[in-house]
C-alpha distance (Angstrom), angle and dihedral (degrees) to the residues before:
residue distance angle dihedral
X1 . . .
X2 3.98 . .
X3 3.69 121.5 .
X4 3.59 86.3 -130.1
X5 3.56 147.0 27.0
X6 3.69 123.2 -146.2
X7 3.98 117.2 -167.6
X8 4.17 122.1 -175.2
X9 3.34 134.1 168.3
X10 3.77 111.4 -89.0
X11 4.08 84.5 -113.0
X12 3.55 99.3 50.3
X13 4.21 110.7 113.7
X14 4.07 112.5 -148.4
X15 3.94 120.9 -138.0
X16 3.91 111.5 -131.5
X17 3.60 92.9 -102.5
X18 3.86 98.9 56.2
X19 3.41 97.2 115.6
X20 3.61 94.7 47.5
X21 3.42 92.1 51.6
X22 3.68 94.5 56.2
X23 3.82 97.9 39.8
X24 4.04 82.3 58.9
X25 3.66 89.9 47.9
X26 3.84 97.3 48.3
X27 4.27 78.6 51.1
X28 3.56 99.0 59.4
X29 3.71 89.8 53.0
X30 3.96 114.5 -90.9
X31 3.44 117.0 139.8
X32 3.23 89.0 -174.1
X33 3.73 146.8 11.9
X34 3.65 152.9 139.8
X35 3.49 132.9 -112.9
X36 3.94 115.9 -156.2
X37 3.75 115.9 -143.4
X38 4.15 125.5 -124.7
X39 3.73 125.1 -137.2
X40 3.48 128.3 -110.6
X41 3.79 127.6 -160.9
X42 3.80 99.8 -94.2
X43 4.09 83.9 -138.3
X44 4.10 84.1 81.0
X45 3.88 87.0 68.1
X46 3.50 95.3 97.5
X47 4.33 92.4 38.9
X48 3.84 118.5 99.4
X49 3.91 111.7 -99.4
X50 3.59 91.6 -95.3
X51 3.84 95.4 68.0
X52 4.29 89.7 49.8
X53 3.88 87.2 46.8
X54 3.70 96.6 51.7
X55 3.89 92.2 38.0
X56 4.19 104.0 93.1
X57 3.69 88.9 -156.8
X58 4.32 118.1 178.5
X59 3.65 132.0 -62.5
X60 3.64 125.9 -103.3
X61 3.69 136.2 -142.7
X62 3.60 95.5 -150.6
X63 3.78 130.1 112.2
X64 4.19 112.6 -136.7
X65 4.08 101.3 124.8
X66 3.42 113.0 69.3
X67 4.23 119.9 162.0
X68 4.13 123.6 -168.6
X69 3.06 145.9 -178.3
X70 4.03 114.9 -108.2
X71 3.62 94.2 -121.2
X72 3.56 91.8 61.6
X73 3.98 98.0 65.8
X74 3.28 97.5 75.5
X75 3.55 97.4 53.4
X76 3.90 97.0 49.9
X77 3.69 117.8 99.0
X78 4.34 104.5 -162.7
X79 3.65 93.9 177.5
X80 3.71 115.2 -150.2
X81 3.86 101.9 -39.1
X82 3.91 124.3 164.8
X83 3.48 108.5 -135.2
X84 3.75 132.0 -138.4
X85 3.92 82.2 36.6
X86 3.89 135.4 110.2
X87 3.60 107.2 -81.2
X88 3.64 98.9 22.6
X89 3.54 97.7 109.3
X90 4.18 87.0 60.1
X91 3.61 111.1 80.6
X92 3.89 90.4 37.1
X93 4.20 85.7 60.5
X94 4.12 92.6 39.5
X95 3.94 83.7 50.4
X96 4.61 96.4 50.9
X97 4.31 78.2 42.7
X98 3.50 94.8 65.1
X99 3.98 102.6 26.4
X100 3.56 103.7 36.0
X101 4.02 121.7 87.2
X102 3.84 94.9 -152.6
X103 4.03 109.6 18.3
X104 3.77 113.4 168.7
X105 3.88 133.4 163.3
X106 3.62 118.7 -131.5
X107 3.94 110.0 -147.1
X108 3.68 103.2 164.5
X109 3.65 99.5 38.7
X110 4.04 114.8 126.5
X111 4.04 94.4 -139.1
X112 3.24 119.7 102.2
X113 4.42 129.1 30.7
X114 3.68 138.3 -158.5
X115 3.72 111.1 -170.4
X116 3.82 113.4 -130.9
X117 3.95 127.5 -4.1
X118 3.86 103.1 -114.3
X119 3.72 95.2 143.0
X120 3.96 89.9 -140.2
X121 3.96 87.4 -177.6
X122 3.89 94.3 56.3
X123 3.56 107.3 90.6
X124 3.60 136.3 101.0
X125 4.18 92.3 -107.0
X126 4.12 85.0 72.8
X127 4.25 92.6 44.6
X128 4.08 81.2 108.1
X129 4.15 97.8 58.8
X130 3.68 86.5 35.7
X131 3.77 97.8 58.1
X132 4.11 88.5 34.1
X133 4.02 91.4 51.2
X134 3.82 88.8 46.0
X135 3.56 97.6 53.2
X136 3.78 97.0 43.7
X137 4.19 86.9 48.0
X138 3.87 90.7 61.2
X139 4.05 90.8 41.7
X140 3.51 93.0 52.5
X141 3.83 98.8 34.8
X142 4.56 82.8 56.8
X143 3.32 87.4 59.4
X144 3.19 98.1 47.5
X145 3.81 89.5 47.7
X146 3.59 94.9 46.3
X147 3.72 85.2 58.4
X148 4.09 93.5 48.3
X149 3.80 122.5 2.3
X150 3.56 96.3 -165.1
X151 3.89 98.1 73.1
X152 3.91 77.5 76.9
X153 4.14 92.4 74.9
X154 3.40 87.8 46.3
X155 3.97 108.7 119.7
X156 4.31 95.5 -131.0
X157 4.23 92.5 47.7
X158 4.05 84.5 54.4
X159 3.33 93.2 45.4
X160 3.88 90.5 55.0
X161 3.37 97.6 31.3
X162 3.83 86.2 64.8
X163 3.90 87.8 51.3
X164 3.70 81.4 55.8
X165 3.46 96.1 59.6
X166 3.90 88.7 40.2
X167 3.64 84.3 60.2
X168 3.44 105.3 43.1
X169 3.59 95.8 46.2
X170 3.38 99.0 41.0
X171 4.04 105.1 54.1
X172 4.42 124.3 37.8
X173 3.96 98.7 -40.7
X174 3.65 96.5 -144.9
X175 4.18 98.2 54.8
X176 3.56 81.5 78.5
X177 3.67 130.7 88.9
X178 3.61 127.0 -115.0
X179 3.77 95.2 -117.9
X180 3.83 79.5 61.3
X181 4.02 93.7 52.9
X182 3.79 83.7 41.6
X183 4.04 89.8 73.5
X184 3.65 94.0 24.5
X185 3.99 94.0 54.3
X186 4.37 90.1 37.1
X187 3.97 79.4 51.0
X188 3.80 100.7 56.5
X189 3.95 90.5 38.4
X190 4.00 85.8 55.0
X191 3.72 96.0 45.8
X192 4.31 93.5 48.5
């Protein structure tokens, strides 16, 4: 029955004023919106809370903060995404594009920590989510187009749309689905 829901990544650390933050957020009008996380020195791990608090560490591309508004859930279609997984941030973000009145990302915000960059998730071992979380982004982001074209322009769906293609080109072209070549191949025609 909340207002709200707030979903992080089971690693993410929250600064003392994270609430605050995104009460004041919800106030200026954004139904939605992500926060992305900084990077702390992963030698603070063993430091009381204080020291990671006070420590302004780096920013960080990567999606794993999303708020919404209640309303939206019900709306959302996620597909069949493994969680905790490359990609599985994707569908969640294509999903607040097109339902959300206001959504924003946050990149510089000082909210929310991870400490150290190891990129557990990167290795070969997790190829298999990686290609199966790709695949179902691009189905569920053509739907989602086919429903409203203009979530295309929007500046977050470029941004990974050109992960997409990143992806795509960059690992065995044909373990990928042709909803994913869809965007990739609509991309490159775009760009020449």
């Amino acid at each position: 029955d909340a207002d709200y829901f707030i979903q992080t990544n089971a690693d993410i650390g929250l600064m003392p004023h994270f609430y605050v933050l995104i009460k004041d957020l919800i106030d200026k009008g954004h139904d939605s919106f992500c926060i992305n996380k900084r990077i702390l020195l992963e030698e603070l791990k063993d430091e009381p809370l204080s020291m990671m608090w006070s420590n302004l560490g780096i920013p960080h591309a990567g999606h794993d903060c999303f708020v919404f508004r209640r309303e939206l859930w019900p709306l959302m279609n996620l597909g069949d995404i493994v969680m905790g997984t490359p990609w599985s941030e994707t569908t969640l973000i294509a999903n607040l594009v097109m339902f959300a009145k206001n959504f924003k990302v946050f990149k510089e915000q000082h909210a929310t920590f991870h400490l150290g960059d190891r990129r557990v998730w990167l290795p070969h071992t997790y190829n298999d989510f990686r290609i199966w979380n790709t695949n179902e982004f691009a189905r569920i982001l053509k739907k989602l187009v086919k429903r409203n074209r203009k979530i295309l322009k929007h500046e977050t769906i470029q941004y990974l749309l050109a992960k997409l293609q990143q992806e795509v080109e960059g690992y065995h072209w044909e373990t990928y689905s042709d909803d994913c070549h869809y965007f990739v191949n609509r991309r490159l025609k775009v760009a020449v």
